[in-house]
Every structure is written in structure tokens, then in C-alpha cells.
N, C-alpha and C positions, 0 to 999 in steps of 0.2 A: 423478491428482495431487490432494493436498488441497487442499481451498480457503484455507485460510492461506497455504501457501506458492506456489500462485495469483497471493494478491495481492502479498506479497511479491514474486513474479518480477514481474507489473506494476508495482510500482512502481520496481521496478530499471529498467523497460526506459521507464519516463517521466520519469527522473531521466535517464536518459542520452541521452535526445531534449532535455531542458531543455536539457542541458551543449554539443549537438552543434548547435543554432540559436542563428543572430546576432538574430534578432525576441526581443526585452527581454520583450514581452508575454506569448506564445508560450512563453517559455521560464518565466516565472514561471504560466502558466495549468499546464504539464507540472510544475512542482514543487510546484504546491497538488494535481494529479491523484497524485504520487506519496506526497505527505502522508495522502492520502483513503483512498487504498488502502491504507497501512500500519498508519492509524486503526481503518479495518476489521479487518485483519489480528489486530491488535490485541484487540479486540470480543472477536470468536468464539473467541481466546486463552481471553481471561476469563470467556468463558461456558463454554466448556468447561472449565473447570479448576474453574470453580462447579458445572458438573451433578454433577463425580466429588467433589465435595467432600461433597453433600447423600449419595449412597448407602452 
């Protein structure tokens, strides 16, 4: 599996632990963790589409 969609699938499956607990804290700790990993996702997006862009 690539690592983009990696974290993509983790952040799905931490967004859906945020949705599935009654702890307030808990579940905003699991939706900044699915923020993070999207973030990343993200990244290696733009880096990649910069490497192919230079050759």
C-alpha cells in the first residue's frame, strides 16, 4: 500500500474512533490525530507532484 493512502486509511479509522467515544477529550485528541495524518498525506502529495514536476 502506498504511504499516502496509509494515512489516509488512518485517518479515516481515527475519525471514526473520535465519532464512536463519549470522552469529549478523547475524541478531539483522535480528530487532531486524523488532522495530522491527512496533513501528512497531504505533504508527500506535494512533494511528489514537485519531484515529477523538476524532471
Amino acid at each position: 500500500m502506498k504511504p499516502t493512502k496509509s494515512l489516509r486509511k488512518q485517518a479515516g479509522k481515527a475519525e471514526a474512533a473520535a465519532h464512536r467515544t463519549e470522552d469529549t477529550e478523547h475524541a478531539e485528541r483522535m480528530h487532531n490525530l486524523a488532522e495530522a495524518f491527512r496533513a501528512q498525506a497531504e505533504a508527500l502529495k506535494a512533494e511528489k507532484k514537485k519531484g515529477k514536476v523538476r524532471k
